[in-house]
MIPARO-233132 format. One record per residue: residue number from 1; residue in three letters; x negated, y, z of N, C-alpha, C in turn. Coordinates in steps of 0.02 Angstrom, whole numbers, plus 32768, in hexadecimal, padded with zeros to 4 digits. Each point is the difference from the previous one (the first is absolute). Last residue first. Example, Ala and Ser with C-alpha at 12.3 -4.5 7.8 and 13.67 -1.06 7.14 Angstrom:
2,Ser,7D7E,7F90,8162,7FD6,803B,8003,8027,8037,8025;
1,Ala,7FF1,7EE2,7FFC,802D,803B,8000,7FD3,803C,8000;
END
This chain:
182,Unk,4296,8F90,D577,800E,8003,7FBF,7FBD,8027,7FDC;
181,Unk,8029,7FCF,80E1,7FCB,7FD7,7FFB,8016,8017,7F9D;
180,Unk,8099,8062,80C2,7FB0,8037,7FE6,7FD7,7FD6,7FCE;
179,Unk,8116,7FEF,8032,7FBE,7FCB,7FFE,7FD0,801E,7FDF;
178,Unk,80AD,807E,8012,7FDB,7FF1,803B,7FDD,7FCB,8002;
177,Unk,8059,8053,7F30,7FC4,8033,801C,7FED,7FE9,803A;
176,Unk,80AF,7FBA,7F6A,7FF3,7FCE,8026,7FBB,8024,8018;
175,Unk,8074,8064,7F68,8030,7FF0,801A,7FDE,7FBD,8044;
174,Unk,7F6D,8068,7F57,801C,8030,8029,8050,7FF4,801C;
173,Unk,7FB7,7F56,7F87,7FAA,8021,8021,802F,8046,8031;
172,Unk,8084,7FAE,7F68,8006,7FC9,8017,7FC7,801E,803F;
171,Unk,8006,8087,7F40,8050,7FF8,8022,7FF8,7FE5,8043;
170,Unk,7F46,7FF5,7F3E,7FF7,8025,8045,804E,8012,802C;
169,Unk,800D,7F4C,7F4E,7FB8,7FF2,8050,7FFB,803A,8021;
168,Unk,80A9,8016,7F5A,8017,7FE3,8017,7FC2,7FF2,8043;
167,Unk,7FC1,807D,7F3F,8023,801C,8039,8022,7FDE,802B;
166,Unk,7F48,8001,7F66,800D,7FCD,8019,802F,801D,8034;
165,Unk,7F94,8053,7F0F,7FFF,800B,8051,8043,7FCF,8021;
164,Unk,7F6D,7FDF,7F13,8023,8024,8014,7FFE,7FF9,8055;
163,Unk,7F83,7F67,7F7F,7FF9,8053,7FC0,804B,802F,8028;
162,Unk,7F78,7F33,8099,803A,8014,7FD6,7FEB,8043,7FE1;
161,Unk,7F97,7F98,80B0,7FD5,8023,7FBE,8031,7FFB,7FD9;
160,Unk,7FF5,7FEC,810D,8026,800A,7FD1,7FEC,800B,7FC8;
159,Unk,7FB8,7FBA,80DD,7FEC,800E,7FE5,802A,7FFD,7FCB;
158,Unk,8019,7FF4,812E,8019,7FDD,7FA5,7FD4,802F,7FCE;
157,Unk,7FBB,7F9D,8106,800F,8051,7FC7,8009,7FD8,7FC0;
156,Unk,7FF8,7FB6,8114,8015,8004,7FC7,7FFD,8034,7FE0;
155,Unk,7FC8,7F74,8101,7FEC,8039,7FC5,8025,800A,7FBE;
154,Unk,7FDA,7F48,80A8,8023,8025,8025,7FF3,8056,7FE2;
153,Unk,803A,7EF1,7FB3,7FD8,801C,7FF9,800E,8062,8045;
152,Unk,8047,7EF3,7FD5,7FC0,7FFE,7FE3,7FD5,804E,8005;
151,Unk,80D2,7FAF,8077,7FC8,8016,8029,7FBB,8009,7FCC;
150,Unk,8115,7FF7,7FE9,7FBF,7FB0,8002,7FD2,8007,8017;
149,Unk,8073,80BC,7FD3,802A,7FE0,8046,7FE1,7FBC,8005;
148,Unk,7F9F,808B,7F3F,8002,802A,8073,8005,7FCE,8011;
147,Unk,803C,7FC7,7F2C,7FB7,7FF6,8008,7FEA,8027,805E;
146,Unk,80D2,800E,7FA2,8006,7FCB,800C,7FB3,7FE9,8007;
145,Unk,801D,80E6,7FB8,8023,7FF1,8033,800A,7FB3,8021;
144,Unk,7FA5,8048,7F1F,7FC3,8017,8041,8020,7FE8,804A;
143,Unk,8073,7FB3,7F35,7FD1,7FE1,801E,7FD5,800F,8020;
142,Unk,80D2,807B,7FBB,7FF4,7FBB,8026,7FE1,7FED,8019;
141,Unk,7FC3,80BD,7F80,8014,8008,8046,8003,7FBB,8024;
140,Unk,7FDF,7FF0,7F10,7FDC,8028,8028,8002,8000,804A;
139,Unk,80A2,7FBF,7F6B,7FDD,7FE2,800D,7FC6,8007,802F;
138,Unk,80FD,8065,7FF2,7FBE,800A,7FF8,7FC6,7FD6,8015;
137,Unk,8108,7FE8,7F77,7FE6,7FFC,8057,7F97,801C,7FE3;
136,Unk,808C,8013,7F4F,8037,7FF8,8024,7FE9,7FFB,804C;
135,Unk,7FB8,805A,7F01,7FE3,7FFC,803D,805E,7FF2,802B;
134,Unk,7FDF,803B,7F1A,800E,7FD3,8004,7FDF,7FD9,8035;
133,Unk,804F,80E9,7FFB,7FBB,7FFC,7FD3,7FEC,7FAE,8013;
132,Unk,8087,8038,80B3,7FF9,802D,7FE0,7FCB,7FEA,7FD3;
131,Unk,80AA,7FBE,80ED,7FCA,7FE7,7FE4,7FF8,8042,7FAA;
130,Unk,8042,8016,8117,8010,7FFC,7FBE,7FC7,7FCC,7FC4;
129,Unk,800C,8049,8105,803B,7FDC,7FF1,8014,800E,7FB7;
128,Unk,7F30,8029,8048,8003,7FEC,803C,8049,7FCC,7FE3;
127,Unk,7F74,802A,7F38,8013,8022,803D,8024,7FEA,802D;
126,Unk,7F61,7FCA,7F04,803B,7FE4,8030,7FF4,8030,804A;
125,Unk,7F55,800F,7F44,804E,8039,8000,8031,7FDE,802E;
124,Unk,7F2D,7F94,7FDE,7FFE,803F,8017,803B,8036,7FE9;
123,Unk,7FAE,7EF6,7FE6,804A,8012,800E,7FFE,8041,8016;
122,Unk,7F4E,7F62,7FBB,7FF8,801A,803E,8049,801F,8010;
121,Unk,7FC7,7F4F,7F29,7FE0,805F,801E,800C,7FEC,8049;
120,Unk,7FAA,7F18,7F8D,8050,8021,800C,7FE7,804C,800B;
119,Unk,7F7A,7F2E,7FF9,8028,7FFE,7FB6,802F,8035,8011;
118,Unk,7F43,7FC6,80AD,8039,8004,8007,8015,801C,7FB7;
117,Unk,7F1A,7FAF,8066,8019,800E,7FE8,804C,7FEF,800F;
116,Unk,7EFE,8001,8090,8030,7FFA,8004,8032,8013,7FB3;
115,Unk,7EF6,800F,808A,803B,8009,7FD6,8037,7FD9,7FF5;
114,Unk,7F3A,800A,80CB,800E,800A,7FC3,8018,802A,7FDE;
113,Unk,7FEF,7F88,80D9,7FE9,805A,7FF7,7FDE,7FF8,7FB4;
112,Unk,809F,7F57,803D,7FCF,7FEE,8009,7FB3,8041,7FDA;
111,Unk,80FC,8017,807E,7FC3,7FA9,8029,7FC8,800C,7FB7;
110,Unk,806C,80B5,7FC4,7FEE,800F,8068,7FE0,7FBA,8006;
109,Unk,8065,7FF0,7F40,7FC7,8035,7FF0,7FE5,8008,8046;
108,Unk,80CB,7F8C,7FFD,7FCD,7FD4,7FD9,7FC1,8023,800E;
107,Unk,80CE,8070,802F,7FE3,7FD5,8033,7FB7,7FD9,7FF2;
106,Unk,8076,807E,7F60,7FE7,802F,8026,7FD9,7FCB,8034;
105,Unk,8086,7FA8,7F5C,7FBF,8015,7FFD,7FEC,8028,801D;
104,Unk,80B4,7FC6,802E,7FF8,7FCC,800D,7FAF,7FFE,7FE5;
103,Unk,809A,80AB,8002,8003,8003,8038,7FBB,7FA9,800E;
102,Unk,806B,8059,7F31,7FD4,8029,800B,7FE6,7FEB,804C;
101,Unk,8092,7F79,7FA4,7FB1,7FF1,7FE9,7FD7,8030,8024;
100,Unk,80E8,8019,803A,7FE7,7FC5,8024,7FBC,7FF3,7FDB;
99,Unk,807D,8096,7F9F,7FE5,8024,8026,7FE9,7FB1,803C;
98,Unk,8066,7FC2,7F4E,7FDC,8037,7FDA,7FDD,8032,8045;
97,Unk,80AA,7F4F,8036,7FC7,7FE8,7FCF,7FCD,8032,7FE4;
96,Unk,80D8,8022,807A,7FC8,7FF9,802E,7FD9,7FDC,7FE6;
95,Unk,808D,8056,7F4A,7FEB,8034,8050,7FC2,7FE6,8020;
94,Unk,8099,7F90,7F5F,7FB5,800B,7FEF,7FED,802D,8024;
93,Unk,80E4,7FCC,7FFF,7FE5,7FBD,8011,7FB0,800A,7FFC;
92,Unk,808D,80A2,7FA7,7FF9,800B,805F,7FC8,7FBB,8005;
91,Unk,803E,8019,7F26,7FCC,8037,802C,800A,7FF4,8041;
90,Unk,808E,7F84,7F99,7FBF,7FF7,7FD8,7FD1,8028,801B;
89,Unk,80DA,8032,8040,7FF4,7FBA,8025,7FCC,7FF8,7FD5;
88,Unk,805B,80FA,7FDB,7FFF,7FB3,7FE9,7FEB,7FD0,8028;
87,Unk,8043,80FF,7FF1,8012,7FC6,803A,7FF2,7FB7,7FE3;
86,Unk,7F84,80EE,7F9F,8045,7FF0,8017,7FF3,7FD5,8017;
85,Unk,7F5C,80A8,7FD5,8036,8027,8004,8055,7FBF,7FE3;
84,Unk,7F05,7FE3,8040,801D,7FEF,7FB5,8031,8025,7FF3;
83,Unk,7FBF,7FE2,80D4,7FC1,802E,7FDA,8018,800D,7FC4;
82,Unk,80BE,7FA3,8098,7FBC,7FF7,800A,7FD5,803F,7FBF;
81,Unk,8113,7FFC,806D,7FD2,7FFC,7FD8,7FB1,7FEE,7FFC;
80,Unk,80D0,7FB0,809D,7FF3,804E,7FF7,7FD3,7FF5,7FCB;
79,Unk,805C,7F3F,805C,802C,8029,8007,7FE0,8054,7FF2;
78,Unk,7F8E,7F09,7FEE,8028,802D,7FD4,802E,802D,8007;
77,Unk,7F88,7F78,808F,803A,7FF2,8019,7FFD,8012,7FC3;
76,Unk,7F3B,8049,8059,8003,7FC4,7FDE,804A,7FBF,7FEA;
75,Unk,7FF5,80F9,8021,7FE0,7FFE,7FD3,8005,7FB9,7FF8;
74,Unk,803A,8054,80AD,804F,7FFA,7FF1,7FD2,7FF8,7FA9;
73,Unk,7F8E,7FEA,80B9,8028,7FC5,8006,8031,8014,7FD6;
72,Unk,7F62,809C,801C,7FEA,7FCD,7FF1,802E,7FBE,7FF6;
71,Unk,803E,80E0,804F,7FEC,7FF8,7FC2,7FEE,7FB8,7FDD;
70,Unk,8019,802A,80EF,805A,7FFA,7FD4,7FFA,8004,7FB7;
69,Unk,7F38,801B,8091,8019,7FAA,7FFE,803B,8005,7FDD;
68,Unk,7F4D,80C1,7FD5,802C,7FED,8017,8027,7FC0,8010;
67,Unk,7EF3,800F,7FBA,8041,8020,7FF4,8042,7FE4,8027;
66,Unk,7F24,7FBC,803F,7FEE,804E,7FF2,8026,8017,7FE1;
65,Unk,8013,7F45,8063,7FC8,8013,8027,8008,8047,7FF0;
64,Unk,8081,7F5A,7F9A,801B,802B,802C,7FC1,8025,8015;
63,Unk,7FC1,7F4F,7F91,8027,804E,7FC9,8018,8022,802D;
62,Unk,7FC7,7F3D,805B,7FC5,8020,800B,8024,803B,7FC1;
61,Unk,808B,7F74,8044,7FFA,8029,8021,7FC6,8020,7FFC;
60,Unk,8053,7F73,7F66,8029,8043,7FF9,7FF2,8016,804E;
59,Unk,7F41,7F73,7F79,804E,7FF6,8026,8025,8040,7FF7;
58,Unk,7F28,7FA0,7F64,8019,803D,803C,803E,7FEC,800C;
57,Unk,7F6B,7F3E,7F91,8031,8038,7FF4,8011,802B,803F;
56,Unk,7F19,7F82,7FAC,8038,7FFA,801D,803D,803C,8008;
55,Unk,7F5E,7F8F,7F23,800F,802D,8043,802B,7FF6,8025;
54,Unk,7F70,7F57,7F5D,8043,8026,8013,7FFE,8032,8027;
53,Unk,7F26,7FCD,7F60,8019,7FF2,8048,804C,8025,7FFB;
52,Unk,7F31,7FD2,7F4D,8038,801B,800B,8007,7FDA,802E;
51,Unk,7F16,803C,7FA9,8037,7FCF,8008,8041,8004,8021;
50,Unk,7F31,805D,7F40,801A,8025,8030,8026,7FA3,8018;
49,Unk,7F53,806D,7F4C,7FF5,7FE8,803B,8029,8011,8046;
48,Unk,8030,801E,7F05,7FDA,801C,802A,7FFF,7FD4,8028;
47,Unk,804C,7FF0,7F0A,7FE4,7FCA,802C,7FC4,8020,8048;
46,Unk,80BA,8057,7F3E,7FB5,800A,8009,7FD4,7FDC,8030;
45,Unk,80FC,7FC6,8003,7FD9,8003,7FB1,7FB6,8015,8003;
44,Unk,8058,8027,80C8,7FF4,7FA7,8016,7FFA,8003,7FA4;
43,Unk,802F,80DE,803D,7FD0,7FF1,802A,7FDB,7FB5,7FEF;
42,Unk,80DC,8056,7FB0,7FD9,800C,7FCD,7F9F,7FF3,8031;
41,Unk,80E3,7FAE,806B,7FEF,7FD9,7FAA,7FBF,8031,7FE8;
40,Unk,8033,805D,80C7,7FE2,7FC6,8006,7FEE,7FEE,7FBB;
39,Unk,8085,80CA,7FEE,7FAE,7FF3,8020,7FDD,7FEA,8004;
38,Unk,80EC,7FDD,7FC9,7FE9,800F,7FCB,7FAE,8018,800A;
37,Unk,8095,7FCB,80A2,7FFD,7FBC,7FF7,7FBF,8023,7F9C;
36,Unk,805B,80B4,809C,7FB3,7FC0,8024,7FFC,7FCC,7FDA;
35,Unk,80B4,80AD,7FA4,7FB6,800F,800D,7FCB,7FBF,8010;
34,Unk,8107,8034,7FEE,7FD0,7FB2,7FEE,7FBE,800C,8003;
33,Unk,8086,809E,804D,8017,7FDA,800D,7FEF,7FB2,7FEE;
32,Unk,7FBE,80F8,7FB9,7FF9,7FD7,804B,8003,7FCA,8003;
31,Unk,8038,807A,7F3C,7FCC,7FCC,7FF0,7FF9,7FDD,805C;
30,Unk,80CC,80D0,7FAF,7FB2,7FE3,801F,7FEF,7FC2,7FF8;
29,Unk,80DF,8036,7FA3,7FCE,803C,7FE6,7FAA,7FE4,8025;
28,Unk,80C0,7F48,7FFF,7FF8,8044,8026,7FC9,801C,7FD7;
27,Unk,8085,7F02,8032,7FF8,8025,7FAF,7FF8,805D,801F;
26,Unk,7FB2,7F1E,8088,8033,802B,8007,7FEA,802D,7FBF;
25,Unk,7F7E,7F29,8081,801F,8019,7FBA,8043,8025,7FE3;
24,Unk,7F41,7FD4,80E3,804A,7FF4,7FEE,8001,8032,7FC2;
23,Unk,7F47,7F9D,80BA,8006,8014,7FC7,804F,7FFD,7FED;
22,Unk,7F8A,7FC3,80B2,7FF2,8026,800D,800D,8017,7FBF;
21,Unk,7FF3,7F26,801F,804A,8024,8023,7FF3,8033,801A;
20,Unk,7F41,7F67,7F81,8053,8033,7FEE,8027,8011,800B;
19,Unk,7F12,8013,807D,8033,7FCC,7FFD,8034,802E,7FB5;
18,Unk,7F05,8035,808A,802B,800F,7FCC,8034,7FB1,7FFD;
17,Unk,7EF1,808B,8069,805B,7FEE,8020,8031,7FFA,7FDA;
16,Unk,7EF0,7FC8,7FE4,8038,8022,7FE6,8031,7FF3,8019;
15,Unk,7EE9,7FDD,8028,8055,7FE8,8012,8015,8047,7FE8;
14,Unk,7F29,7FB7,7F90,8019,8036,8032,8044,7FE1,8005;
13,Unk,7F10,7F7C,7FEB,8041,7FFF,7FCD,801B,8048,8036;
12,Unk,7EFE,7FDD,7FDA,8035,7FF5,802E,8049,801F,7FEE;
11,Unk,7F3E,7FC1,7F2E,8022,802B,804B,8039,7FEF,8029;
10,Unk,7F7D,7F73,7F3B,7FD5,8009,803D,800B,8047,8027;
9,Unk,8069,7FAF,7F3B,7FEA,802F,7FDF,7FC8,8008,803D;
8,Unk,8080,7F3D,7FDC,7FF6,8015,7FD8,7FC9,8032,7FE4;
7,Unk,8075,7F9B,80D9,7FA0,7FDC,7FE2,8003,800A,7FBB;
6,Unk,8068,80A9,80CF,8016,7FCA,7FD4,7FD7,7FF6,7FCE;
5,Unk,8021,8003,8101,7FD7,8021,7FC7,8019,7FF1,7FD0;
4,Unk,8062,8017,810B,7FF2,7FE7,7FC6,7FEB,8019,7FCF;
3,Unk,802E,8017,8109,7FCF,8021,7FD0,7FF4,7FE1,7FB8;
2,Unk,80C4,7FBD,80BC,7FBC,7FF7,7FF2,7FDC,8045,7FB6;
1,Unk,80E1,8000,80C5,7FED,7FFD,7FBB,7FB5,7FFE,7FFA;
END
């Protein structure tokens, strides 16, 4: 990705990780769920200096990395509940989209020791084999963990500024304690 400006306002445009298949219109108490697409639209109305890039989507083995595989496959199967607290094929289908930005701006920020955006939370209530508080897999984690095994990085500290505690990241952190690089 080139360093683009944009010849409006003369700043280097910021890549944004964002697709709509990271969005699913499910009738639910939380706003989550359409959150990013309602970010962007309001980002690209005020005319920031931003340019959107697809992400690439997390597989179901890099989710394995850091939750259960019988979880994972039985989430992206619909057979057990997701974040939302149910089995819809609309959500699942937006899994490895919503944590594939986070994962995809992360990369970005490392090549270009920058910044990086992701339209999405971090998923800090999802647990090893649960999901909780419309957190279904932990974004977070994923992408420190798939960021190891790629080699971008050999360090990690998550920073959490959520108005609440992130019990699902420290679950995960202290379930995976032997990887010291956390």
């Amino acid at each position: 990705m080139a360093n683009e400006v944009n010849p409006m306002v003369g700043l280097e445009l910021l890549p944004v990780f964002y697709t709509p298949k990271m969005v699913s219109n499910i009738n639910c108490f939380s706003p989550s769920s359409g959150k990013p697409a309602r970010v962007v639209g309001s980002w690209q109305r005020l005319g920031l200096p931003i340019k959107i890039f697809d992400p690439t989507p997390v597989t179901a083995a890099e989710f394995k990395l850091v939750h259960r595989p019988g979880y994972v496959d039985k989430v992206l199967a619909c057979e057990v509940k997701n974040g939302f607290g149910n089995r819809m094929p609309e959500v699942a289908e937006t899994l490895p989209y919503t944590t594939g930005a986070m994962l995809s701006a992360a990369r970005e920020a490392i090549r270009n020791h920058k910044v990086a955006v992701a339209p999405c939370s971090g998923f800090h209530h999802a647990h090893f084999v649960s999901a909780k508080g419309y957190c279904t897999f932990n974004g977070l984690m994923v992408t420190a963990f798939v960021l190891k095994a790629e080699g971008w990085v050999t360090r990690v500290g998550i920073l959490d500024f959520d108005m609440h505690y992130g019990d699902g990241t420290d679950e995960l952190i202290k379930r995976h304690q032997a990887a010291s690089w956390i």
